[in-house]
N, C-alpha and C positions, 0 to 999 in steps of 0.2 A: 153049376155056377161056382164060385169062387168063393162069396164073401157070407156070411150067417144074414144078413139084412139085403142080398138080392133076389133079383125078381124069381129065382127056383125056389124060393122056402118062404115065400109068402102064405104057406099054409102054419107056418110058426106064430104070424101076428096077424092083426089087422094092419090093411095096406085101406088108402085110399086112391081111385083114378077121376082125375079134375078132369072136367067136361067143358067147353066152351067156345061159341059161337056165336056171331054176329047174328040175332034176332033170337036167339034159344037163351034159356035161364044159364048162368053158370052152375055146375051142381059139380061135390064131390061125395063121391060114391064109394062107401065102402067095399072092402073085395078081400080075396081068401086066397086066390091064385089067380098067375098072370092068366090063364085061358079065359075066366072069369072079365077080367079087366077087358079083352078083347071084345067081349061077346056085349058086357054094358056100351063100349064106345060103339060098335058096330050098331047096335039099337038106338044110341043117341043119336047117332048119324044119319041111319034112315029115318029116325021120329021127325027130324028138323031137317030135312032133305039140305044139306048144305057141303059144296065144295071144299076140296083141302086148301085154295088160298083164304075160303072165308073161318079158318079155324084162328081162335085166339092166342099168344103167345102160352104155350105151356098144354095145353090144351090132346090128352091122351097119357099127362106124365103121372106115375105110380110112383107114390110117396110112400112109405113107410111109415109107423105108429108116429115117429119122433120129426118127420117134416123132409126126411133126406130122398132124394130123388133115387130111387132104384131100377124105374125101366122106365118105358116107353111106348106107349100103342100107334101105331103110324096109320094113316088114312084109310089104308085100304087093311086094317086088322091086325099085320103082323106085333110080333111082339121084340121088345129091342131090350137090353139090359142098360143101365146107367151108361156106361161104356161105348155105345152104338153098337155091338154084335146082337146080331138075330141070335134069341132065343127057338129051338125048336122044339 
């Protein structure tokens, strides 16, 4: 990745990924790396069995220590950087 504060060097800080959906708690979930971020969303996801139009605005985004948006988990897991490129 590009930048000191993206989704490749989330093992530098704490990162957190916002969780949210219509009838499930909101929760932000600390994390260490984006494959981490994936595998919490993927768990929220089957915990609250709920489709990608019922997710809440924001809802899969990896924030950084300081609040700045650095990636992205999409419905079905993958991983996005701030930017919309798949991380692999």
């Amino acid at each position: 990745m590009k930048t000191s504060s993206g989704v490749s060097n989330l093992q530098v800080e704490l990162h957190h990924v916002y969780l949210a959906t219509n009838g499930a708690p909101a929760l932000n979930i600390p994390v260490q790396f984006a494959d981490e971020a994936s595998k919490v969303f993927c768990a929220y996801r089957e915990r609250y069995q709920f489709g990608a139009s019922e997710m809440e605005a924001g809802c899969g985004n990896i924030y950084n220590s300081l609040g700045v948006l650095v990636g992205h988990i999409s419905y079905n897991g993958r991983i996005w950087d701030a930017n919309g490129n798949l991380v692999e």
